[in-house]
N, C-alpha and C positions, 0 to 999 in steps of 0.2 A: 107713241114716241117716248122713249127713255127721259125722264128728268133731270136736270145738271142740278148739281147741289156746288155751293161753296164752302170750301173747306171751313168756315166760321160755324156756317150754319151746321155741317156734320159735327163736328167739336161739340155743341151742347149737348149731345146723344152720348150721354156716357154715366148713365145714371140706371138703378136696378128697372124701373120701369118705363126708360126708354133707352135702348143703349144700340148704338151706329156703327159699324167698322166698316174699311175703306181697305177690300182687297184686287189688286191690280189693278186699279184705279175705275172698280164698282165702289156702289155702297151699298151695305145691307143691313137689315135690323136681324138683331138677335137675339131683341129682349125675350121671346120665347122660349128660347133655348139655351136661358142662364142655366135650371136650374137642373138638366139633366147633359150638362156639359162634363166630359168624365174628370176632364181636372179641377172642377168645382169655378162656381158663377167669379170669380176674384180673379182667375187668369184671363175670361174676356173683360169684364167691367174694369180692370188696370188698362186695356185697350181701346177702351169704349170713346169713339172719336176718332181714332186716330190712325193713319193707316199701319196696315197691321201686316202688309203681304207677309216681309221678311221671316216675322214669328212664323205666320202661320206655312209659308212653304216651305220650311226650315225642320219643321217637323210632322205636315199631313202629306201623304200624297197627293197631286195634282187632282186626284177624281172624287178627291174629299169636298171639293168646293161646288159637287154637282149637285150636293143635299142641301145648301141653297139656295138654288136657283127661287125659288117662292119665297126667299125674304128679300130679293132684289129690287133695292126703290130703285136705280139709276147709278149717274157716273159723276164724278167729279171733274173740273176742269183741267185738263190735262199738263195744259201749262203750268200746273201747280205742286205738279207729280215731283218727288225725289227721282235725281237718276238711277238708273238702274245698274250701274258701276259703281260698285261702292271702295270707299279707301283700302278694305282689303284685299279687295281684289287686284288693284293698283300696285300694291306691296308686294303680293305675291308673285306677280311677272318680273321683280328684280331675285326674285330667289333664284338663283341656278344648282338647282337640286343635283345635279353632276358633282357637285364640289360637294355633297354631303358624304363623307364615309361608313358613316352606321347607323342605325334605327334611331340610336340617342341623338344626334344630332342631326336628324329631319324630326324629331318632336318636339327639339328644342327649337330649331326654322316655325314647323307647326303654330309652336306656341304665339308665338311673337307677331304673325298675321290675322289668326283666329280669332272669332269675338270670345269675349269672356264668356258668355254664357256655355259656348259652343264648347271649351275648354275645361269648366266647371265638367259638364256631362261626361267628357270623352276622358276626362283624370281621375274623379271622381272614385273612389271604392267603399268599400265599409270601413267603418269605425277606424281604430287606428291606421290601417291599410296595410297592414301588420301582413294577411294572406297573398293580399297586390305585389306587397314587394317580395315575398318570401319566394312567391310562385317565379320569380328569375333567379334569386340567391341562391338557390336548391339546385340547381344549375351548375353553377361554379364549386359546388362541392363531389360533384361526379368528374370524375379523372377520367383521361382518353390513353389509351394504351397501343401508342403508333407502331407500325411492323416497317422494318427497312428490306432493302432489297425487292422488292417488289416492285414491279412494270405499271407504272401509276400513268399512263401517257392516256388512258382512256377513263372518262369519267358520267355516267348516266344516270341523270336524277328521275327518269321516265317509271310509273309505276304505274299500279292497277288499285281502284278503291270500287269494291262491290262490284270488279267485273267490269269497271269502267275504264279506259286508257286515262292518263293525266301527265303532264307535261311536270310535274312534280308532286313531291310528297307533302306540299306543303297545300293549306287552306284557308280560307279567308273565313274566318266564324263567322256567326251571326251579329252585327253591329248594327244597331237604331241611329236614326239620324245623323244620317252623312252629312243631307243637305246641312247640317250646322254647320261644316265646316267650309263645304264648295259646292255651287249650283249643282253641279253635273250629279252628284251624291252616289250612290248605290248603284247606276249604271256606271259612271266614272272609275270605278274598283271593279264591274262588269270588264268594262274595255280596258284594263291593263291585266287583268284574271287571263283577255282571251289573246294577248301575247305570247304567256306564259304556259297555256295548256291547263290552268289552274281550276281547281273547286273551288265554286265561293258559294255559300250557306246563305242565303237572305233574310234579310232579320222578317219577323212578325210586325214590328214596328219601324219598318222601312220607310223612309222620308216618299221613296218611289214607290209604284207598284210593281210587281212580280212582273208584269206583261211588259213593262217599260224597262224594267234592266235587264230582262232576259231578248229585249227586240233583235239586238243588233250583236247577236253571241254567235260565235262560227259555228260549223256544225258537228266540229266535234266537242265544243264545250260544254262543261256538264254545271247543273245549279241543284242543291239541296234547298228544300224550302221550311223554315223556323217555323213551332208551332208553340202559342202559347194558348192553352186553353182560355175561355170565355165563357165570365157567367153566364153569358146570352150564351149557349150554342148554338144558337143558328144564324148568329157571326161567325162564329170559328167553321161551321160545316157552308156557308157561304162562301168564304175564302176557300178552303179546302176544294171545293167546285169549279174555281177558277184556277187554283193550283194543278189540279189533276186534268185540265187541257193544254197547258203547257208543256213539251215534250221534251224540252231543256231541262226543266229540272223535275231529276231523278229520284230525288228522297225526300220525305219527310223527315224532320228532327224535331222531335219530343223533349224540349224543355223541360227539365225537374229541379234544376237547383234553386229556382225564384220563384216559388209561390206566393209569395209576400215581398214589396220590395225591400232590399238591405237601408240600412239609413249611411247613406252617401251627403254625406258633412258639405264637402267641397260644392258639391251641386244645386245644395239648401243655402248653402252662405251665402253663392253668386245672387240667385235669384228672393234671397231677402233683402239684401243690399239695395239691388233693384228696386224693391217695392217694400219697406218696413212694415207697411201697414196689414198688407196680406197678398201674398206670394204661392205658387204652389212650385214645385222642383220641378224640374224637366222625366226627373224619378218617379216623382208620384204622378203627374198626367197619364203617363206611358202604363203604368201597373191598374189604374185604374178600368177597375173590369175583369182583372184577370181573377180566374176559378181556382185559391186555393185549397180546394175540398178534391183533389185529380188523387185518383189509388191507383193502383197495380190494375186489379180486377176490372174495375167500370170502368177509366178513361181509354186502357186499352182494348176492351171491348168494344165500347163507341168509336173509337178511331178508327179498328179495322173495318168499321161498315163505313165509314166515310172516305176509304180511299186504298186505292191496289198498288200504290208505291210502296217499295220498302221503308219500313221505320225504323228510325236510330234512334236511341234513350241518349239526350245531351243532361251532361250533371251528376253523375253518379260519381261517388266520393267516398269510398268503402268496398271492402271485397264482399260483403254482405248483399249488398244491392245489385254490386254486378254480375253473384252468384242468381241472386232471385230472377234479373233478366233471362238467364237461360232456361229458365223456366218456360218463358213466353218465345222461345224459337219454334219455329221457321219464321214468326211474325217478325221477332228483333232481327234486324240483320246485323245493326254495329250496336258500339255504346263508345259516347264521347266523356271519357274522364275530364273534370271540368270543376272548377268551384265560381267558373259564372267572371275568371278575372278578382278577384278578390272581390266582388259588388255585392255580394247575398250576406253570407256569415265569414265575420272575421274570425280569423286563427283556423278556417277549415282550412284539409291538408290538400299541399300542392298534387294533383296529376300524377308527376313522377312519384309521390308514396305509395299513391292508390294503385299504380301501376306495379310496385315492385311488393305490396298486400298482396294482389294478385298472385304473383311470382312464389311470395312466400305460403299462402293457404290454398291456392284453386289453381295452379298453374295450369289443370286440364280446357280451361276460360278462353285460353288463348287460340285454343283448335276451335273453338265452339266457333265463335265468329269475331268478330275482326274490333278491334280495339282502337280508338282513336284517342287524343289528347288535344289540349288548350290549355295556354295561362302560361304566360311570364318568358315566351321565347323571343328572346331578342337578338338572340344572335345564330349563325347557321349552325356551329356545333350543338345550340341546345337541343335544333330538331334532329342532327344527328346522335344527338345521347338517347332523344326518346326514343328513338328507331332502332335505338341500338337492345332499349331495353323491351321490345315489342310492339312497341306500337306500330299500325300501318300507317296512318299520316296524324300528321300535324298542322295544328290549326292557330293562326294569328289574328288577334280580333285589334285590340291599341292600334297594331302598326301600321295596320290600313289605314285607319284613320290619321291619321299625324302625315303619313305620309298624300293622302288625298286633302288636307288640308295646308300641309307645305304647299303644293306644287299642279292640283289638279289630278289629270289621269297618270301624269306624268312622275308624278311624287309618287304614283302605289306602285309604278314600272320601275321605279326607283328603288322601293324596299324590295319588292319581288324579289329582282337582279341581286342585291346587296346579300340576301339571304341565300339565294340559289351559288352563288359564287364562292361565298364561305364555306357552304356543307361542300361543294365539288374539294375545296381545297382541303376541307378538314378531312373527304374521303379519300382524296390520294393520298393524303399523310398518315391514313390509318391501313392503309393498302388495299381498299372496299371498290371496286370496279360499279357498284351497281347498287340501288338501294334492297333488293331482296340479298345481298350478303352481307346487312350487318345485322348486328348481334352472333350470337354467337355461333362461328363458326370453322371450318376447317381447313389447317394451312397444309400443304405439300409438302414433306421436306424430301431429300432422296434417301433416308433412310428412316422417316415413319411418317404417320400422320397422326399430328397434334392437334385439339381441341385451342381454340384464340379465341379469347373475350375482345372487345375494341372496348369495353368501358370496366372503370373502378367504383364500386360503390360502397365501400367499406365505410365513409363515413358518412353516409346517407341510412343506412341500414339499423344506425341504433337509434335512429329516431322514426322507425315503422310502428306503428300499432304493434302490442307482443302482449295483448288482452286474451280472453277465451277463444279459442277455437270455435267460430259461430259457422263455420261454412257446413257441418252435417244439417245445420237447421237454420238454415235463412230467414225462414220465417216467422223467429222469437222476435217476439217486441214491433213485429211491423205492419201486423193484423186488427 
C-alpha cells in the first residue's frame, strides 16, 4: 500500500543527501540522481521539498516522469494540493485575441499573462540582441514594388515544400518549451498548424513528446522533427527510432547554429533572481548534453544510418556552408538559413543577407535544392519579401509562442490568420496570384514582355559580405 506523507514531513527533504519532490501530488526521492541531473544538482535541491509539478511539466515531457517510478515513496494528502487553475490561466480567458491586430500585440497580451520565467526563455537572445532585433529591421529596408492593373480578385497561399502539399508557405520552427507558456504546449501549435495546412518542425527539446503532438494531426498534415545531437548517441539514435515510426512527420532537421549555448542575459537574470544562491537558466538545462564536436563528414555519416527521412541542415549563415551542403546531395534535401532567432551569436547576419550571398556568389544553389528561412518575420510582407527573394517557405519560431501563450490554441489560430491575410493582401497589391510567382518574374504587356522584380533591395545590398570569393573552395578553413 502506498505511504501518505505530510507536506511538513516532505519539506525537510531538501538537503544534498536527502532531497524529496512532490510531482502530481507523488512524492519521490532523488537524492541519487543530484548529481548526474543535466542542469546540475541546484536546479532539484532549490526544489527539494516542495512540489515541483509546474517546473518540472513545464519543461520534461510527460514520459520523462516514467524513469522514476523506482524512487516512488508514496503520495501526499490531496487536500493539500495547489489547484490546478492557476491565476494565469484565469487571465488569459479575459484576453479576446480577435481584438489583437498584429504579432506585437499578441506578445504584448503574451506578456502580461505569462510567468516570468516562461517570458525570460521565450524573449531571451544573445548578448545585446543586437542580431534578435536586426533579423526584423532588415525587413523594413527591402522595398515592395506593387504592379496596378492587374486582376488581383484571386489569391493562393497553397504551396509544395519537398513534394509535400501545405496550406501555406509559412512554418512553425522548432520552439522548446511551449508547456511554459500553456498546458496544451507543442500539440496546442499542432491543432492550430492543422487548421491551416501548416508545417510545424518539433523542437528536440519539446515540453511534449513527438507521439503526443503529432496524435491528433489530420491526414494531410505534415511534422519535421528537430535534431540536436547528443553526447550520449544512443539518446539521439533512440529518439531518432521513435521519430522514424511516426508517418506524420516527414524530415529531419539538423541543427548547426547552437553547438554551445549563446549567453542569453534575459533568461540568467529571471532565474538568478529567483534563487541568488545558485540557479541554472532554463538555457543551460536544455544544452546540457548536447555534442559540440558534430562535422560535415562523421555526424552526417552517422545520421544517414540512423534514419531514411530526408535531412535539412537548420543554421547555415554563409554562402560558404551552404555551398559545402551541396556537397552532401541527394542526402541534403533543404537547408534552413537561420541564426537560431538571435540566441547563439550576436551580430551574425540576418537570413535575408545569407540569402541574397547566395544570390550574389552561388546563385546555381538555388536549382540545387530548396532553400528555406527563419528569424525576425513579424509581419506577412516580411514572408513575402523572402519569397520574393527565393526562398521556398518561411519559418516563425517567437510567434507561436506569444501567440500560444496569449490565448491557447486559439492565440497560434490567431497569428497564423494575421500572417496568412497580410501576405494575401500584400500579394494582390504586388499583382502575385499564387506563391510560385513571386520573385522574379514575367508581366504581359500587348506589345512585349518585360522582366518585374516585386522587391527593392538596393539598400540592403551594401551591407552583404563583399570579402574573397570563397565559393571555388568551400573547404578553406572548415576542415
Amino acid at each position: 500500500m502506498s505511504k501518505s506523507f505530510k507536506l511538513a514531513e516532505v519539506a525537510q527533504h531538501n538537503k544534498q543527501d536527502s532531497c524529496w519532490v512532490i510531482l502530481h501530488g507523488k512524492v519521490y526521492d532523488v537524492t541519487n540522481i543530484l548529481a548526474s541531473h543535466p542542469g546540475g544538482a541546484q536546479v532539484m535541491l532549490r526544489r527539494g521539498g516542495k512540489d515541483t509539478t509546474e517546473d518540472f511539466d513545464s519543461i520534461h515531457p510527460p514520459e520523462a516522469i516514467e524513469a522514476l517510478k523506482l524512487n516512488l515513496l508514496g503520495s501526499v494528502e490531496s487536500s493539500k494540493l495547489k489547484s490546478d487553475v492557476s491565476k494565469t490561466d484565469q487571465r488569459k480567458s479575459a484576453i479576446d485575441i480577435n481584438s489583437l491586430l498584429n504579432l506585437q500585440e499578441i506578445e504584448e497580451a503574451a506578456t502580461k499573462v505569462i510567468s516570468r520565467k516562461a517570458w525570460g526563455y521565450y524573449f531571451s537572445a544573445a548578448d545585446d540582441k543586437f542580431s534578435k532585433n536586426f533579423n526584423t529591421q532588415v525587413y523594413r529596408s527591402i522595398l515592395l514594388r506593387p504592379r496596378v492593373f492587374i486582376d488581383c480578385c484571386e489569391c493562393d497561399l497553397g504551396t509544395e515544400v519537398l513534394g509535400y502539399k501545405v496550406g501555406l508557405p509559412l512554418f512553425v520552427s522548432p520552439t522548446a518549451m511551449a508547456r511554459l507558456g500553456h498546458p496544451s504546449g507543442e500539440a496546442g501549435i499542432a491543432e492550430a498548424c492543422r487548421s491551416f495546412d501548416a508545417l510545424q518542425i518539433i523542437a528536440n527539446n519539446s515540453s511534449l513528446s513527438p507521439e503526443q503532438i503529432v496524435a491528433n494531426a489530420s491526414p494531410s498534415q505534415i511534422f519535421g522533427w528537430q535534431l540536436y545531437v547528443q553526447l550520449d548517441r544512443g539518446a539521439s539514435e533512440a529518439m531518432l527510432k521513435r521519430v522514424n515510426r511516426l508517418d506524420a512527420i516527414k524530415f529531419i532537421i539538423l541543427t548547426l547554429d547552437a553547438p554551445v549555448a549563446g549567453k542569453r542575459e534575459d533568461d540568467e537574470r529571471i532565474n538568478f533572481q529567483s534563487n541568488p544562491r545558485g540557479s541554472t537558466s532554463i538555457t543551460t538545462h536544455l544544452f546540457a548534453g548536447t555534442d559540440p564536436s558534430i562535422t560535415w563528414t562523421e555526424t552526417l555519416e552517422w545520421l544517414s544510418r540512423q534514419t531514411q527521412k530526408p535531412i535539412i541542415l537548420k543554421g547555415l549563415q554563409d554562402h560558404e556552408d551552404v555551398l559545402m551542403a551541396t556537397r552532401y546531395t541527394p542526402l541534403i534535401k533543404a537547408v534552413v538559413l537561420s541564426n537560431h532567432g538571435g540566441r547563439s551569436l550576436d551580430t551574425a547576419p540576418p537570413a535575408v543577407h545569407t540569402l541574397l550571398e547566395i544570390q550574389k556568389y552561388c546563385p546555381h544553389v538555388l536549382d540545387v535544392f530548396d532553400i528555406w528561412v527563419d528569424g525576425g518575420i513579424r509581419r506577412g510582407t516580411d514572408a513575402v519579401k523572402a519569397l520574393c527573394l527565393g526562398a521556398k517557405a518561411v519559418g516563425i519560431g517567437r510567434p507561436a509562442l506569444w501567440g500560444l501563450g496569449a490565448a491557447g490554441v486559439s492565440g497560434v489560430e490567431r497569428t497564423l490568420q494575421i500572417l496568412s491575410d497580410e501576405m494575401k493582401t500584400c500579394m494582390r497589391l504586388l499583382g502575385v496570384k499564387t506563391v510560385r510567382d513571386l520573385g522574379p518574374q514575367y508581366v504581359i504587356y500587348s506589345f512585349s514582355l518585360q522582366q518585374s522584380d516585386c522587391v527593392n533591395t538596393r539598400m540592403v545590398e551594401q551591407q552583404i559580405y563583399n570579402g574573397p570569393d570563397l565559393s571555388e573552395n568551400p573547404l578553406r578553413g572548415k576542415l
